[in-house]
N, C-alpha and C positions, 0 to 999 in steps of 0.2 A: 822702422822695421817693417817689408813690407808682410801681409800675410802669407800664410802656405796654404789654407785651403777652409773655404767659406760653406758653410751649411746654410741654406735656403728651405725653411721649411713652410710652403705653403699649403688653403684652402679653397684656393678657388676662387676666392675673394677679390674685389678690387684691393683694399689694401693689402692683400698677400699680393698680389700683380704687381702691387707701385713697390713693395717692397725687393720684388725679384727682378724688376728692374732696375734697381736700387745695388742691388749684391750682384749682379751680371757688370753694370758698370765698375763696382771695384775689382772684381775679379779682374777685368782687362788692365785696372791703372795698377793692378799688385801681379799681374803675369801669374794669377794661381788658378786651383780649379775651382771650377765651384761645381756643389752638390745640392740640387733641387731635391729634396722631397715632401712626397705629403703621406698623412696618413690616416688611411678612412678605420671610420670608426662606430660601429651600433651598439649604443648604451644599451644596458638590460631594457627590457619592455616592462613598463609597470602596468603587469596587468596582476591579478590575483592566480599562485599556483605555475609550472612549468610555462613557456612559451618560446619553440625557436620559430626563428623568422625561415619564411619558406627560402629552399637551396636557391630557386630561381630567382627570387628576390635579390640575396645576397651577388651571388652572380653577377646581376645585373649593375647591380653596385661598383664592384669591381668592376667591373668591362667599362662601365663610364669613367672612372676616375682616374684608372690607368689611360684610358685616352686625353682626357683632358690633362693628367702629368705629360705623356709624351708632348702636346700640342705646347704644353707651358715650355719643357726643353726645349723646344724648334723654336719658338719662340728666344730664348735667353741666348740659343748658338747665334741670335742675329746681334748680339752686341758684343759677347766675346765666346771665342773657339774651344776651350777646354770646361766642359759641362757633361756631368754625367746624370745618374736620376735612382731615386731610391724610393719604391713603394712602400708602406709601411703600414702593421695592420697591430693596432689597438689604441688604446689610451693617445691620444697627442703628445703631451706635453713628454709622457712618459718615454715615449717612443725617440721623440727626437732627443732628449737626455743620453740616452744610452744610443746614439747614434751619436754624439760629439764622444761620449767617455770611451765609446770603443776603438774610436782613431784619433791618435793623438798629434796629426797634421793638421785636423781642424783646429782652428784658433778663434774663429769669430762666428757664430750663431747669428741670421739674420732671418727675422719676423716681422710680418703687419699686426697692427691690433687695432679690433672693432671700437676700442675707446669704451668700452661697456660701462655703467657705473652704478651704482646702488643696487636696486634688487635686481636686474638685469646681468650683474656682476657676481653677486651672492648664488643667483639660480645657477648661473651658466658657468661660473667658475671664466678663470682669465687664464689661456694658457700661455701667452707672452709671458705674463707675470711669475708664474710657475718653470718655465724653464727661464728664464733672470735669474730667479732664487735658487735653481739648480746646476744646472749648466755647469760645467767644468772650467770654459772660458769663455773673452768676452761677447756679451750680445748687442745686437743694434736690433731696436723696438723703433718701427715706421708705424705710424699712428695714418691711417684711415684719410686723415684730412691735408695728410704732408703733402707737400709741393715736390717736384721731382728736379729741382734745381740744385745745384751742391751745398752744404750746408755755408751758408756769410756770416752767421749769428748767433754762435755761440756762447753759451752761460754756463760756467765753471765752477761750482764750486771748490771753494780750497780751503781745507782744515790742515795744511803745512805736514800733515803724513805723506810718506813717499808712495802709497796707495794715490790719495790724491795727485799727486804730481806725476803718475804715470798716465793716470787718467788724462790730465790736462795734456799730454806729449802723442798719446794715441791719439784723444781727436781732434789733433791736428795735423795726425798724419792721415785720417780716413780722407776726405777728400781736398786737399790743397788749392784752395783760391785764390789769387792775390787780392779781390774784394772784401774778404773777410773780415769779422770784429768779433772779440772775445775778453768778453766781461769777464773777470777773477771777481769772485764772491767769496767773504768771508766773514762767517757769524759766529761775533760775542755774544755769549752766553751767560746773561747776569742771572746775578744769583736768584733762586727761586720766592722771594718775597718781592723781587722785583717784576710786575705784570703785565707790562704796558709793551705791544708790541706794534708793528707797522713801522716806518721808515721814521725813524728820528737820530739828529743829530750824534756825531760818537765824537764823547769827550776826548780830547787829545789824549791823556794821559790812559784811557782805554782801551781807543783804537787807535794812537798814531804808529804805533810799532808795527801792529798788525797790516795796517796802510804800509809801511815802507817794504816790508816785509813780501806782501802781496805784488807789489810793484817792481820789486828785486825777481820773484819766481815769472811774474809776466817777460820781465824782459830776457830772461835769461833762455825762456820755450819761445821765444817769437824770431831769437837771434837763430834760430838754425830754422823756423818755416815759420816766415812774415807773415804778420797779421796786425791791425789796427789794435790795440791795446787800450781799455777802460781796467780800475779796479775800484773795487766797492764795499766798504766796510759796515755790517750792520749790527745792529742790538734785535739780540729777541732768540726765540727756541730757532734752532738752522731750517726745519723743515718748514715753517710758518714763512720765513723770512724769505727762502727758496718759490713757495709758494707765490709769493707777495710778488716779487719781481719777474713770473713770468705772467702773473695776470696784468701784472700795470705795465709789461711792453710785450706784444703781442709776436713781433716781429724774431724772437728767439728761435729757431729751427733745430736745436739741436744742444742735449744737456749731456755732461758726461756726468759721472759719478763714480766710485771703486766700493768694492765692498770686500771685504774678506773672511768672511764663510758662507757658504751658499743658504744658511741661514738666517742671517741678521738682517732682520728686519728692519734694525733701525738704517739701514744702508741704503735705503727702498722707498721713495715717496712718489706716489702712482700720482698724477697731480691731471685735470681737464688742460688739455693743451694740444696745440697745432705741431709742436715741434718731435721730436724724433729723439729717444731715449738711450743713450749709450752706457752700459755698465762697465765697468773693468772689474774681473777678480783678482785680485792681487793679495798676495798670503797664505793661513789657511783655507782650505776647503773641507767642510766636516764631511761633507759627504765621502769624498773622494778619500779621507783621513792621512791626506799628508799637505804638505807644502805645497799651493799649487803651482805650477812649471809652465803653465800655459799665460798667454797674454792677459793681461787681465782683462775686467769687464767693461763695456762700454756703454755708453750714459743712452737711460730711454726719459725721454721726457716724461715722465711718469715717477713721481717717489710714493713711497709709504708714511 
């Protein structure tokens, strides 16, 4: 399903850049538009009592940012032809939200992120993360350190919801390689007296369904866009275990994931990683308070 129309929201940033070259490329392999924007933004001044910032200040602000947006368009028209551009003046994360919910031809939200973590995270807030969890439909999170080569290496979660299995079908439509490899993950969740986690052996009578089962959904998403097929069954909490296998193989570029209301967290594991984060929303949207009707979300290497 290819998309109808990609939101680009950058800051300036190198990984905003590697990301907008990132969304400029799919825009030309899905023939749709894409929409660059950024949006500037001056937090209150913590000073004690009233303080606006001088006009000329402001001003000045604008006049740079809107040039460096245009210069990022001229830029993006060098990869593909249909790009437009949207300035945008408050909150971020806030801004680009209602900028996907108010056209409902966007389908796919595309962002870098600084990779920020602990108190660097807590001070600054993540707005990747914030429009993930909001968003109407799906996101793609390019992480700062991503390669700009198409995604080969893929890690899939799959808990046999047809959330999950939309997710597994989208990104493997984002960019289509014939090199590619895509691991199906799927975690048994033993009972809570049981405490031992990290990679150990699954009893047949556990996990061999779950294996057959995982190897059934692999071949049946790889029979319509080929791809090298592993699957992997493990014991332990899903988000430990997710964790687990992108730190012990480095080479993953790319997670997908589904969540089904823009609030569930448990949908959401922000994880340190090189690869690039795909959500799908698929279901409810509390936000939006209906069924959502839009693609779902796509996997950012990143959970909660």
């Amino acid at each position: 399903m290819p998309f109808r129309k990609i939101l680009c929201a950058i800051d300036f940033s190198e990984g905003s850049r590697k990301a907008m070259v990132r969304a400029a490329r799919l825009a030309k392999q899905h023939d749709c538009e894409l929409v660059v924007a950024h949006a500037w933004y001056l937090p209150p001044a913590s000073v004690a009592g009233e303080f606006v910032y001088p006009s000329e200040l402001v001003k000045g602000i604008i006049d740079d940012h809107e040039r460096e947006l245009a210069s990022a368009v001229e830029d993006a028209r060098k990869l593909t032809p249909r790009v437009s551009m949207k300035m945008l003046d408050g909150e971020p994360w806030v801004k680009i939200v209602e900028v996907a919910e108010a056209d409902p031809d966007i389908d796919l939200v595309i962002l870098g992120t600084h990779g920020r973590t602990g108190l660097g995270r807590v001070f600054l807030g993540s707005v990747a993360e914030m429009v993930v969890r909001h968003a109407p439909c799906s996101a793609l999170v390019i992480p700062n350190e991503a390669e700009a080569s198409a995604f080969a290496r893929i890690l899939c979660p799959i808990d046999f919801s047809e959330s999950s299995r939309r997710a597994l079908d989208l990104a493997l439509e984002l960019e289509p390689t014939s090199a590619r490899t895509v691991t199906l993950l799927h975690v048994v969740e033993p009972p809570r007296v049981y405490a031992a986690e990290g990679a150990i052996d699954v009893h047949p009578g556990l996990g061999g369904e779950s294996q057959k089962l995982l190897e059934t959904w692999g071949a049946t998403a790889i029979a319509k866009r080929p791809a090298k097929l592993a699957a992997v069954v493990r014991i332990g909490r899903p988000a430990t275990q997710i964790l687990a296998m992108l730190g012990e193989d480095k080479s993953f570029e790319l997670l997908p994931s589904a969540v089904t209301a823009a609030r569930d967290s448990s949908a959401c594991c922000w994880a340190r990683s090189r690869s690039a984060s795909f959500v799908t929303r698929a279901g409810p949207c509390s936000s939006r308070g209906h069924v959502g009707d839009r693609a779902p979300w796509f996997a950012r290497r990143r959970w909660l």
